[in-house]
mmCIF file of the N, C-alpha and C atoms, coordinates in Angstrom:
data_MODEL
# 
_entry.id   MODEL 
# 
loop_
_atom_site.group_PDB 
_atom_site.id 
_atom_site.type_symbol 
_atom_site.label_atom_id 
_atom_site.label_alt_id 
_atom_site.label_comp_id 
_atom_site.label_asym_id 
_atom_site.label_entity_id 
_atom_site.label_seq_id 
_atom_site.pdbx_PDB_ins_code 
_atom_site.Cartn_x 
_atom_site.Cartn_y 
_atom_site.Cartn_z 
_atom_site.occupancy 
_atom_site.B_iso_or_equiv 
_atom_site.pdbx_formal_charge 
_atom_site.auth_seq_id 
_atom_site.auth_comp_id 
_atom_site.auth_asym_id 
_atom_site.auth_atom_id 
_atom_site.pdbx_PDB_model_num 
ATOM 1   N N  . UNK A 1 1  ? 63.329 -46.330 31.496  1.00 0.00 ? 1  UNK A N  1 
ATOM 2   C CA . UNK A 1 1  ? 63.475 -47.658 30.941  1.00 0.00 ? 1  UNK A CA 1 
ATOM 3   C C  . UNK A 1 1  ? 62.228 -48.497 31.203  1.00 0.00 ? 1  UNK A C  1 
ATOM 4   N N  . UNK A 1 2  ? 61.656 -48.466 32.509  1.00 0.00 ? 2  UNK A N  1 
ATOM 5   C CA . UNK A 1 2  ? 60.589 -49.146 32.707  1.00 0.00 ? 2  UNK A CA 1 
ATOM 6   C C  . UNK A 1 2  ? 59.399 -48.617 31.999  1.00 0.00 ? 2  UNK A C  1 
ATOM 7   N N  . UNK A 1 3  ? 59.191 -47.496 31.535  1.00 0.00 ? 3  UNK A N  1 
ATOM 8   C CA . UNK A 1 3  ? 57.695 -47.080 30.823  1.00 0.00 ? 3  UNK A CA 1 
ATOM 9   C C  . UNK A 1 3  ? 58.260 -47.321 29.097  1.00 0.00 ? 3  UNK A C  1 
ATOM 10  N N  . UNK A 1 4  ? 59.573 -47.642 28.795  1.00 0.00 ? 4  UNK A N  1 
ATOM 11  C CA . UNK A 1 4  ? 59.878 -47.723 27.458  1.00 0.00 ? 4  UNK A CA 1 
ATOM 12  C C  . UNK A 1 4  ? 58.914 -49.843 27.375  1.00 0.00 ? 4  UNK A C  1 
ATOM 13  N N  . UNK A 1 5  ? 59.423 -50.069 28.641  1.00 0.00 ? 5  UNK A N  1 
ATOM 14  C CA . UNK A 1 5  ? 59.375 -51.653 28.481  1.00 0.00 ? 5  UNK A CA 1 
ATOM 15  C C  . UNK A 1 5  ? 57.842 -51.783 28.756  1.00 0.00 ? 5  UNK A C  1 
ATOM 16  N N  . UNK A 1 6  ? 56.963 -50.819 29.115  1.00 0.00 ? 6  UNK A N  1 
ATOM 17  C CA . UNK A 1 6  ? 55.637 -50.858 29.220  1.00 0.00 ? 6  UNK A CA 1 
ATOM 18  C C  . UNK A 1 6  ? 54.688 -50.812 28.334  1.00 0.00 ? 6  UNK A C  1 
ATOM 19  N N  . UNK A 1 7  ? 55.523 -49.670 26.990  1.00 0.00 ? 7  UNK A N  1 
ATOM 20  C CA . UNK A 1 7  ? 54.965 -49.666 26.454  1.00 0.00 ? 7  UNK A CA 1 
ATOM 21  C C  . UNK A 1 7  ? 55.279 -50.486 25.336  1.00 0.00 ? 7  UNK A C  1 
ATOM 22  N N  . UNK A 1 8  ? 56.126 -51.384 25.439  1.00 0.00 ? 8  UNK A N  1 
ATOM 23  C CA . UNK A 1 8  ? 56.664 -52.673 24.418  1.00 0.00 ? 8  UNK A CA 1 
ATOM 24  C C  . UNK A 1 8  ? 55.631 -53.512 24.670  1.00 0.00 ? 8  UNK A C  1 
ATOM 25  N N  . UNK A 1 9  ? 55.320 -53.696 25.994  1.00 0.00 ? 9  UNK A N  1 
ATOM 26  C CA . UNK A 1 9  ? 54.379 -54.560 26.015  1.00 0.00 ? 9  UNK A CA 1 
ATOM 27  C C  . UNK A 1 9  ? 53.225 -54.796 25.905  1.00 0.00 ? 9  UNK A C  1 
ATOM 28  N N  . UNK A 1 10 ? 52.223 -53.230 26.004  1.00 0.00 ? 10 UNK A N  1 
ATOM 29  C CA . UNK A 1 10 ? 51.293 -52.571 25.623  1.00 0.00 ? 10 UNK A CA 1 
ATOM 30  C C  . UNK A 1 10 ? 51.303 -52.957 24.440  1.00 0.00 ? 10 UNK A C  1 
ATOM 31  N N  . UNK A 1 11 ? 51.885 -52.177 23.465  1.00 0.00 ? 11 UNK A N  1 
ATOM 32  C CA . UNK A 1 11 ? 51.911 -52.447 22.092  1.00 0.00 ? 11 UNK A CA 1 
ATOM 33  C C  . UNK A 1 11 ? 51.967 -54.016 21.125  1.00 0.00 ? 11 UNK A C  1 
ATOM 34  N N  . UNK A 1 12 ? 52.703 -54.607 22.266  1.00 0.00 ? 12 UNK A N  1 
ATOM 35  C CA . UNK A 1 12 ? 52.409 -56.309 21.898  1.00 0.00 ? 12 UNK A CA 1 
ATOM 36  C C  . UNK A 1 12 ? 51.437 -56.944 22.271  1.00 0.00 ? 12 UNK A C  1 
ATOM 37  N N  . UNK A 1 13 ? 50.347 -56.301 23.269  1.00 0.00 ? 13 UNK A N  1 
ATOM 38  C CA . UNK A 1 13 ? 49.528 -56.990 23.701  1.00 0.00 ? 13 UNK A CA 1 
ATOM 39  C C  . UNK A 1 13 ? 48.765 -56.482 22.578  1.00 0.00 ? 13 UNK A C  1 
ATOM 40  N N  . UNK A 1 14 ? 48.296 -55.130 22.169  1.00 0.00 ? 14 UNK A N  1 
ATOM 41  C CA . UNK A 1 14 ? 47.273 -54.842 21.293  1.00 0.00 ? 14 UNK A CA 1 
ATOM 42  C C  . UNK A 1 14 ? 47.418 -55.297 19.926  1.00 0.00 ? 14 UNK A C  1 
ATOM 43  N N  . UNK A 1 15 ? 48.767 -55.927 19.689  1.00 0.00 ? 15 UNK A N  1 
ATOM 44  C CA . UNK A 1 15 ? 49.483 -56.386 17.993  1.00 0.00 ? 15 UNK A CA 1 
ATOM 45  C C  . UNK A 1 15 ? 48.962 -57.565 18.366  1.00 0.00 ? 15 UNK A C  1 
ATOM 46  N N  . UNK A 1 16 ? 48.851 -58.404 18.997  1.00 0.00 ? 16 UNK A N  1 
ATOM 47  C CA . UNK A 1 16 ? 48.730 -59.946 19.187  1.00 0.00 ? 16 UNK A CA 1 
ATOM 48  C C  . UNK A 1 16 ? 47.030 -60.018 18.892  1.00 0.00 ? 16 UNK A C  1 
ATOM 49  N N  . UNK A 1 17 ? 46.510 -59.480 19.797  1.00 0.00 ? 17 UNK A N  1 
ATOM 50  C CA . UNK A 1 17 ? 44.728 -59.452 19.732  1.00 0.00 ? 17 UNK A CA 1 
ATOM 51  C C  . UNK A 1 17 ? 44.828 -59.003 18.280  1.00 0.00 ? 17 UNK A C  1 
ATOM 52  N N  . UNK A 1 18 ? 44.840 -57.700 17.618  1.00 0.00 ? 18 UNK A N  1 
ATOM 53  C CA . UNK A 1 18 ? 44.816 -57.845 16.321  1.00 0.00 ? 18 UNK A CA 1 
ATOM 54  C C  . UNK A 1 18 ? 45.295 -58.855 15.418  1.00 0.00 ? 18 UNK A C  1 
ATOM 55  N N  . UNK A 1 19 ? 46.153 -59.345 15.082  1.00 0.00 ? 19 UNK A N  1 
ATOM 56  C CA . UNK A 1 19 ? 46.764 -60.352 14.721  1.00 0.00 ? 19 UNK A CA 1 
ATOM 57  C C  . UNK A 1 19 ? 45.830 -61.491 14.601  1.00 0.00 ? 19 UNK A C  1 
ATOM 58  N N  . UNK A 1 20 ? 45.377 -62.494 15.678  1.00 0.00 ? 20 UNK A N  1 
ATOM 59  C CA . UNK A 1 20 ? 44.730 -63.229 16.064  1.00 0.00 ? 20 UNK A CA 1 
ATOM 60  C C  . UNK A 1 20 ? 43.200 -62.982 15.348  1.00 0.00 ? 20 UNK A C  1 
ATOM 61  N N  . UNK A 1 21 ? 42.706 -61.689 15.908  1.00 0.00 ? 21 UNK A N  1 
ATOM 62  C CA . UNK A 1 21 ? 41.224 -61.627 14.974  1.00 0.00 ? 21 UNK A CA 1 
ATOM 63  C C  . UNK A 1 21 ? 41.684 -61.612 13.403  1.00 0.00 ? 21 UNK A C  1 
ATOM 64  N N  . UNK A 1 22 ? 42.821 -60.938 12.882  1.00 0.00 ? 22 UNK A N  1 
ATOM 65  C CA . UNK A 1 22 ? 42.475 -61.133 11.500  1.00 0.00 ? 22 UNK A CA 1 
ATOM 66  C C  . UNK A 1 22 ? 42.976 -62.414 10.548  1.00 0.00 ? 22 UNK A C  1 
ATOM 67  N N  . UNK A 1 23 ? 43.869 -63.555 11.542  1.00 0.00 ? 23 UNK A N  1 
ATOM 68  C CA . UNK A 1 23 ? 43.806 -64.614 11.306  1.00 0.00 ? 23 UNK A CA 1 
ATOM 69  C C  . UNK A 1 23 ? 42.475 -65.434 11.620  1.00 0.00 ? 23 UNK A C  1 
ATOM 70  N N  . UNK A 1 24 ? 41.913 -65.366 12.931  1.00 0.00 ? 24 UNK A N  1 
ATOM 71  C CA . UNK A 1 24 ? 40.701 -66.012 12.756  1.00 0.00 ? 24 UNK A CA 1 
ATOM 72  C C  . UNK A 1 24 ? 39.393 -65.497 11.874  1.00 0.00 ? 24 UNK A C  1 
ATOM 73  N N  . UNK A 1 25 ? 39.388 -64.121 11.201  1.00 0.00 ? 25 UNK A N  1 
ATOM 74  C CA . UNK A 1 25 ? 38.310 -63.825 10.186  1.00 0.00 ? 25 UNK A CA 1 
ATOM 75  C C  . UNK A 1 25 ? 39.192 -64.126 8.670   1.00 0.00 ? 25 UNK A C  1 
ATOM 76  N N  . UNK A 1 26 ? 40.232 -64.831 8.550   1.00 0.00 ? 26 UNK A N  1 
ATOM 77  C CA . UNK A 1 26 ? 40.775 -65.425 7.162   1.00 0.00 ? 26 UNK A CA 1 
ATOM 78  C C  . UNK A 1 26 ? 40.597 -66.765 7.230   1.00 0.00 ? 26 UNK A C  1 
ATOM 79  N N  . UNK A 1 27 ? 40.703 -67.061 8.402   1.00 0.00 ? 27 UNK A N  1 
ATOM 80  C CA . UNK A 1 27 ? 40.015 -68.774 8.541   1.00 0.00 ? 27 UNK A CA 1 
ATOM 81  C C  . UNK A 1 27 ? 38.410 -69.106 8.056   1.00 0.00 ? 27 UNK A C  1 
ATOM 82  N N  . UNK A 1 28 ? 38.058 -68.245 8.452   1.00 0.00 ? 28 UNK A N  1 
ATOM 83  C CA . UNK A 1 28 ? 36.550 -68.521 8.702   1.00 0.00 ? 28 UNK A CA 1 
ATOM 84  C C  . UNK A 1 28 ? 35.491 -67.514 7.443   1.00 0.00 ? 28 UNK A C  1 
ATOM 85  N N  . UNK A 1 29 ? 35.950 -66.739 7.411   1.00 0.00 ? 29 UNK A N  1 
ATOM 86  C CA . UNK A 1 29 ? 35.194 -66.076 6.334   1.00 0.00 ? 29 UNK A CA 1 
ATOM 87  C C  . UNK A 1 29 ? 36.037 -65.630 4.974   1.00 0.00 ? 29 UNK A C  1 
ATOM 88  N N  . UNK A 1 30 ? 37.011 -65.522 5.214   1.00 0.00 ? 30 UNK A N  1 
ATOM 89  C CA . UNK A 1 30 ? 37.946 -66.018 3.619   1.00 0.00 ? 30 UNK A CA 1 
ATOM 90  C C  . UNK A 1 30 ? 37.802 -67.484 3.379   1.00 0.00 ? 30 UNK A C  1 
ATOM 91  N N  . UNK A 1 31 ? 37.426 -68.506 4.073   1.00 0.00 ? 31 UNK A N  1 
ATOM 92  C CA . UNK A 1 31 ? 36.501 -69.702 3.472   1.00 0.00 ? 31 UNK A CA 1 
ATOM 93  C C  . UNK A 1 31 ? 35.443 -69.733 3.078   1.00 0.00 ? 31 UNK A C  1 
ATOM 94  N N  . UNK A 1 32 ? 34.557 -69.083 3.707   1.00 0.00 ? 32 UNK A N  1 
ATOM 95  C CA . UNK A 1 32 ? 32.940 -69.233 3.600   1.00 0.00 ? 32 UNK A CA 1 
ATOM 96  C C  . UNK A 1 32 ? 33.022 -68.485 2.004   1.00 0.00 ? 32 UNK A C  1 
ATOM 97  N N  . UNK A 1 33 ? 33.546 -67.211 1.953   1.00 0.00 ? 33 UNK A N  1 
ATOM 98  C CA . UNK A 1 33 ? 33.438 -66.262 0.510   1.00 0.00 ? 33 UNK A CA 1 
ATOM 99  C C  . UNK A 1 33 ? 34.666 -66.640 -0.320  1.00 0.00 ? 33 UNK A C  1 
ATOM 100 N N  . UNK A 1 34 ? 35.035 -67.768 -0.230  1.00 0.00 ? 34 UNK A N  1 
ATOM 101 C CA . UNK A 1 34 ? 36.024 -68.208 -1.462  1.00 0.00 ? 34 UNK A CA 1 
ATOM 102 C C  . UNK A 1 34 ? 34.712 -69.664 -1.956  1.00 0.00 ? 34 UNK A C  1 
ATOM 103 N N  . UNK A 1 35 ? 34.406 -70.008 -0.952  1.00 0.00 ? 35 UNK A N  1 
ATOM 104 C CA . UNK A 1 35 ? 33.352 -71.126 -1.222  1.00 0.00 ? 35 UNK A CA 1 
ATOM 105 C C  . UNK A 1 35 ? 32.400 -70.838 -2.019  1.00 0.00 ? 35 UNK A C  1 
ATOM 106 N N  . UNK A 1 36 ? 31.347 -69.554 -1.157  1.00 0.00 ? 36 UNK A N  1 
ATOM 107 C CA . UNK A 1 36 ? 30.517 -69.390 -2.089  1.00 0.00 ? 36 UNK A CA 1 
ATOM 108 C C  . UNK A 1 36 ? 30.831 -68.413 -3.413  1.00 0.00 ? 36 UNK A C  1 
ATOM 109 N N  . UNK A 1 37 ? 31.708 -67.697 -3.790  1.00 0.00 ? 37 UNK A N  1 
ATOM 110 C CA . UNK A 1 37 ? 32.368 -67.092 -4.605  1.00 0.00 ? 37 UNK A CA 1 
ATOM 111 C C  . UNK A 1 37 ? 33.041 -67.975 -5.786  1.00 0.00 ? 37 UNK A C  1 
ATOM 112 N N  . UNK A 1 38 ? 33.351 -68.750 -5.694  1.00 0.00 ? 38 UNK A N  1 
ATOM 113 C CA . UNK A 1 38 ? 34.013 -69.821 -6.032  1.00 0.00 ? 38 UNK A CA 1 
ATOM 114 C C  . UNK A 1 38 ? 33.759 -70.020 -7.774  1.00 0.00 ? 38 UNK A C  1 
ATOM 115 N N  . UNK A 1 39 ? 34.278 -69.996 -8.495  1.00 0.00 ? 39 UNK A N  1 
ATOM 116 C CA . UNK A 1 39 ? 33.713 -70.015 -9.736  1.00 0.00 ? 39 UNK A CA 1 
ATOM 117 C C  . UNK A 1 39 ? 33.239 -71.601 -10.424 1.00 0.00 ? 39 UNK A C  1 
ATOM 118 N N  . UNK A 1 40 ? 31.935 -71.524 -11.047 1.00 0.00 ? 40 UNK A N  1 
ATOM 119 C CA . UNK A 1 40 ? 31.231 -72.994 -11.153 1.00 0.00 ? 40 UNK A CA 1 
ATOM 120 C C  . UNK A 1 40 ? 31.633 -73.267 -12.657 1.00 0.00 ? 40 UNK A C  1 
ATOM 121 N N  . UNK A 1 41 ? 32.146 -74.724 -12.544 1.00 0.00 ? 41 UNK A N  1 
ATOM 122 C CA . UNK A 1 41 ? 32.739 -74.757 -14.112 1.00 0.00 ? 41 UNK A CA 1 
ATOM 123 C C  . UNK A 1 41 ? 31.469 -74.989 -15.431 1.00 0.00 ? 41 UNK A C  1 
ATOM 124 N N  . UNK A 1 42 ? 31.667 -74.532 -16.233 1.00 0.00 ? 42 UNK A N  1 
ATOM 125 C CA . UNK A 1 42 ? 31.237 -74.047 -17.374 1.00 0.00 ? 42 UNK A CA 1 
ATOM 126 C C  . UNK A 1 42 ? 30.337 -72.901 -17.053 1.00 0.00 ? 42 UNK A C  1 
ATOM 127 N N  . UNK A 1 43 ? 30.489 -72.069 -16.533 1.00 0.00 ? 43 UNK A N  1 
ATOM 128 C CA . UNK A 1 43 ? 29.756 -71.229 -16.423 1.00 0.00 ? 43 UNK A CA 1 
ATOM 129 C C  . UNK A 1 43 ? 30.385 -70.027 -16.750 1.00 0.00 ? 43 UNK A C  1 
ATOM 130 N N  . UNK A 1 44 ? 31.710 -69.836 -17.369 1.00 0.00 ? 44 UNK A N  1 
ATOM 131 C CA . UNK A 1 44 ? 32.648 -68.782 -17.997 1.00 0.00 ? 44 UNK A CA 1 
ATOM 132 C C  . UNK A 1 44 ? 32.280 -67.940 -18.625 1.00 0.00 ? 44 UNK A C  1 
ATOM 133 N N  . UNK A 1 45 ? 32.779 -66.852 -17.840 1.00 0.00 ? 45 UNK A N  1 
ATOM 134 C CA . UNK A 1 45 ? 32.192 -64.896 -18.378 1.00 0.00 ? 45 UNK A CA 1 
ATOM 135 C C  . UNK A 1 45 ? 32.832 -64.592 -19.280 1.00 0.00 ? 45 UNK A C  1 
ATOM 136 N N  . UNK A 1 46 ? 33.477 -65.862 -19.876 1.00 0.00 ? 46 UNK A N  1 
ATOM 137 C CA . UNK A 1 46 ? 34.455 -65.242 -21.057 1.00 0.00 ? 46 UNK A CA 1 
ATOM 138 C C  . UNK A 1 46 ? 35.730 -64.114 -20.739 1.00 0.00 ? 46 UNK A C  1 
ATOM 139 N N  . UNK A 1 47 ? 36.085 -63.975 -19.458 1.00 0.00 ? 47 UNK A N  1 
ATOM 140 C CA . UNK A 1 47 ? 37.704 -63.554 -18.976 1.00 0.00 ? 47 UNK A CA 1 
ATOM 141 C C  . UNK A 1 47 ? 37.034 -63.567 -17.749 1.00 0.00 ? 47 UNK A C  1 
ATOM 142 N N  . UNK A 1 48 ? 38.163 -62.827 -16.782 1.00 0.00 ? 48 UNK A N  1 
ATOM 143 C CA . UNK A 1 48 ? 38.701 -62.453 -15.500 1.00 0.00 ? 48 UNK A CA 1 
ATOM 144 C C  . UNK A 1 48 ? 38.248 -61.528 -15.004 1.00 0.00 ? 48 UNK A C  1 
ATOM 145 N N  . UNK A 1 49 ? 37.600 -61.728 -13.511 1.00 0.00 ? 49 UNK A N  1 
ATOM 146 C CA . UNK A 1 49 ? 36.818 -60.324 -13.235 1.00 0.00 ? 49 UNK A CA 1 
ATOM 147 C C  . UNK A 1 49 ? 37.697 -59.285 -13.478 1.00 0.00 ? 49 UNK A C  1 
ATOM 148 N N  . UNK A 1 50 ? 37.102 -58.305 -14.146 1.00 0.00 ? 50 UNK A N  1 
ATOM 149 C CA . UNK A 1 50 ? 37.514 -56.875 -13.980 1.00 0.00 ? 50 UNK A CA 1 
ATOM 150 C C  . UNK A 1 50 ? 37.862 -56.638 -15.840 1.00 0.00 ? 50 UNK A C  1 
ATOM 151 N N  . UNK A 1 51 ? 37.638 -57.762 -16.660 1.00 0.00 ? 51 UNK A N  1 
ATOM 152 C CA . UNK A 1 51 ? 38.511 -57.721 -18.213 1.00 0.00 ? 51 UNK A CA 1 
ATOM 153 C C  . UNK A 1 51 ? 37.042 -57.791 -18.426 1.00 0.00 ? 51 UNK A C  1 
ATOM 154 N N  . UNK A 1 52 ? 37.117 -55.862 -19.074 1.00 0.00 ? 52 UNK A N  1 
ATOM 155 C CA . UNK A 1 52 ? 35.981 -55.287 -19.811 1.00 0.00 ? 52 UNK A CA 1 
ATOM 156 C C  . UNK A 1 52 ? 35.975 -55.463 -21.397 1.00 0.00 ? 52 UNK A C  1 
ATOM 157 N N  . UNK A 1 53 ? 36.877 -56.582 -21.600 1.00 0.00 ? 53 UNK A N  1 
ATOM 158 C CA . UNK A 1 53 ? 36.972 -56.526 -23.744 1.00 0.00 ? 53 UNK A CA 1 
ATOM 159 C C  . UNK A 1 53 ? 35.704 -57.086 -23.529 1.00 0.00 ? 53 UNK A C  1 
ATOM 160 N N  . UNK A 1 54 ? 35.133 -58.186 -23.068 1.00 0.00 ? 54 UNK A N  1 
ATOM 161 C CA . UNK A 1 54 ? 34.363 -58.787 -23.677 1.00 0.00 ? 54 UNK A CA 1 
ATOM 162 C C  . UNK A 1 54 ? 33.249 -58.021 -23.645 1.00 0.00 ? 54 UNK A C  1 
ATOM 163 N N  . UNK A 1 55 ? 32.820 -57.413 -22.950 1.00 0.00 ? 55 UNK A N  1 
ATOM 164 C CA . UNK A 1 55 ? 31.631 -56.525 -22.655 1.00 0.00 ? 55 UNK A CA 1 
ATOM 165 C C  . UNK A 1 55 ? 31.893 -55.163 -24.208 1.00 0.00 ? 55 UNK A C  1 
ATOM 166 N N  . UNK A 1 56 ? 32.874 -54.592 -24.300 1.00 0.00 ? 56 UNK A N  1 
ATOM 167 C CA . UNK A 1 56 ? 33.221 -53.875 -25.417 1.00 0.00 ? 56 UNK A CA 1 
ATOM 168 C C  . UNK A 1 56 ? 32.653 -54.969 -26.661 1.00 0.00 ? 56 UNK A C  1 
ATOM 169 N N  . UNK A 1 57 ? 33.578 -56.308 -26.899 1.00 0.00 ? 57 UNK A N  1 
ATOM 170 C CA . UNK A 1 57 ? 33.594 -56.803 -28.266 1.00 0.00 ? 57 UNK A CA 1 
ATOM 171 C C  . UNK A 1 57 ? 31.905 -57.284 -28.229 1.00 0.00 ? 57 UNK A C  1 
ATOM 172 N N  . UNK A 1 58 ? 31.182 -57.412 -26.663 1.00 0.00 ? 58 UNK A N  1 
ATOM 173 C CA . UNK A 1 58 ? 29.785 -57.526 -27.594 1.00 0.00 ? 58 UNK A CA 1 
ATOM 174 C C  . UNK A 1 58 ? 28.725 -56.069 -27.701 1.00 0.00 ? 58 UNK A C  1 
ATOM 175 N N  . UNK A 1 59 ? 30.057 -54.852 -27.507 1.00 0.00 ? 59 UNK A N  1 
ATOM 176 C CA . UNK A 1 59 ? 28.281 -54.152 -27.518 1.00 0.00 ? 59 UNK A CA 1 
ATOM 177 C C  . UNK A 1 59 ? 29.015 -53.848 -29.361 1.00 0.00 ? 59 UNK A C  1 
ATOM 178 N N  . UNK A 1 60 ? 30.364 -53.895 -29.484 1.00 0.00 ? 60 UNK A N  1 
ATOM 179 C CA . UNK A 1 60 ? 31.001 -53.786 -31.252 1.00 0.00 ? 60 UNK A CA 1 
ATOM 180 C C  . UNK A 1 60 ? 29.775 -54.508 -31.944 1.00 0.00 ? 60 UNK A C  1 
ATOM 181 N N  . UNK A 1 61 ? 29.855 -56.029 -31.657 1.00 0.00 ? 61 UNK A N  1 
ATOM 182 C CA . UNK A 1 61 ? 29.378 -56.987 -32.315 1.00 0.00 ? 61 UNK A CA 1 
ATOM 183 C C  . UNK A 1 61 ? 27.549 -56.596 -32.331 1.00 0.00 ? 61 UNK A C  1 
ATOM 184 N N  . UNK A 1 62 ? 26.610 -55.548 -31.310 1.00 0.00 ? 62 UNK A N  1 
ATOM 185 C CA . UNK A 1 62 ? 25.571 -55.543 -31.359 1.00 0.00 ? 62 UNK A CA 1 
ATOM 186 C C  . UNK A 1 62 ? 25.541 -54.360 -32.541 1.00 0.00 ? 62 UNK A C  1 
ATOM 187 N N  . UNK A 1 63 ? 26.317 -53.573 -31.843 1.00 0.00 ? 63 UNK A N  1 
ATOM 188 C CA . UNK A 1 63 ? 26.571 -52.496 -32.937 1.00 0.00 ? 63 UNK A CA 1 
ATOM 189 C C  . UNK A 1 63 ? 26.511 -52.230 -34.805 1.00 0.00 ? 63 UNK A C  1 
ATOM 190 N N  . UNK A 1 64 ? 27.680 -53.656 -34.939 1.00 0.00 ? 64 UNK A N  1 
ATOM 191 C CA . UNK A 1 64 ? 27.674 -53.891 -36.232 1.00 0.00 ? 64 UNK A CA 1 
ATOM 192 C C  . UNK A 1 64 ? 26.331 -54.909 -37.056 1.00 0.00 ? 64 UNK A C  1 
ATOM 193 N N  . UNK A 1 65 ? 25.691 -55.263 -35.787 1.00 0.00 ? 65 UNK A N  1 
ATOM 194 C CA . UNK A 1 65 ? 24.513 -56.152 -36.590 1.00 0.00 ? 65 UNK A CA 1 
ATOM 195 C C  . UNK A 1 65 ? 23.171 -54.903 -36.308 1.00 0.00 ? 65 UNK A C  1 
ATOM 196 N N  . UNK A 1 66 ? 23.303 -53.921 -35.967 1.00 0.00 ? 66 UNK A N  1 
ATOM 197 C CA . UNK A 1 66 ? 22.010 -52.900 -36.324 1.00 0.00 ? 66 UNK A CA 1 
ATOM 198 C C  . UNK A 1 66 ? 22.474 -51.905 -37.524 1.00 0.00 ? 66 UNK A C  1 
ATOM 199 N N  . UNK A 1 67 ? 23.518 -52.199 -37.717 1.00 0.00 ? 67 UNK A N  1 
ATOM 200 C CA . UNK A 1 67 ? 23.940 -51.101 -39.124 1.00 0.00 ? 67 UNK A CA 1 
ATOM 201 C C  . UNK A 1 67 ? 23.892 -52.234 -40.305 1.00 0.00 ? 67 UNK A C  1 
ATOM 202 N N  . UNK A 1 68 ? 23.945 -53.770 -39.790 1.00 0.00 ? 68 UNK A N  1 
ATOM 203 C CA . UNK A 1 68 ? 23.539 -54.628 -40.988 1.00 0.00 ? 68 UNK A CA 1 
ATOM 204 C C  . UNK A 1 68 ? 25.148 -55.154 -41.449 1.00 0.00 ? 68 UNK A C  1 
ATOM 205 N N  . UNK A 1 69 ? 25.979 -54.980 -40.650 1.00 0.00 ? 69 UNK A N  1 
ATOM 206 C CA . UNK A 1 69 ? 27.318 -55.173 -41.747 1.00 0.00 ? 69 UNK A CA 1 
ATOM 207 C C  . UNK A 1 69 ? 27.473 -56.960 -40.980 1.00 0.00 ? 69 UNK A C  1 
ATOM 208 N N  . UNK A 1 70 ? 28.462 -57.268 -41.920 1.00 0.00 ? 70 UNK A N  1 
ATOM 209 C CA . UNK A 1 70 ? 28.567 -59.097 -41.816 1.00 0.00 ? 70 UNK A CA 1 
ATOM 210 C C  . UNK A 1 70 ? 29.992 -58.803 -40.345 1.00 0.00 ? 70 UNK A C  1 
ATOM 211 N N  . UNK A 1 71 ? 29.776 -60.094 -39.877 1.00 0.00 ? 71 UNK A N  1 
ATOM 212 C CA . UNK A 1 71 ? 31.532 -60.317 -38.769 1.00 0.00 ? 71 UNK A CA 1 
ATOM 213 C C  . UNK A 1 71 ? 32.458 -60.604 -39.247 1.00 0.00 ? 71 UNK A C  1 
# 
């Protein structure tokens, strides 16, 4: 019983220190990189990181103006 309760406490001591650092690196640097990350208005990529249409509809759109056809 006593090495069950040892290692409860072991295990809470090492959950707490973890815990603690990855609340204090969401304080502090999930601010700093939401800050500088931060998106500046009018400066729109035309969607949402990771939404590849637009990158598609302009290489379509480069596409169709070297073969000469109208939009």
């Amino acid at each position: 019983m006593d090495l069950l309760i040892e290692a409860m406490k072991s295990l809470g001591a090492v959950l707490l220190q973890v815990v603690a650092a990855l609340l204090l690196e969401e304080l502090t640097f999930g601010g700093l990189v939401r800050l500088f990350v931060a998106p500046r208005p009018g400066a729109g990529n035309g969607g949402e990181r990771g939404d590849r249409s637009l990158s598609l509809r302009r290489k379509i759109r480069e596409h169709k103006q070297k073969r000469g056809e109208r939009q």
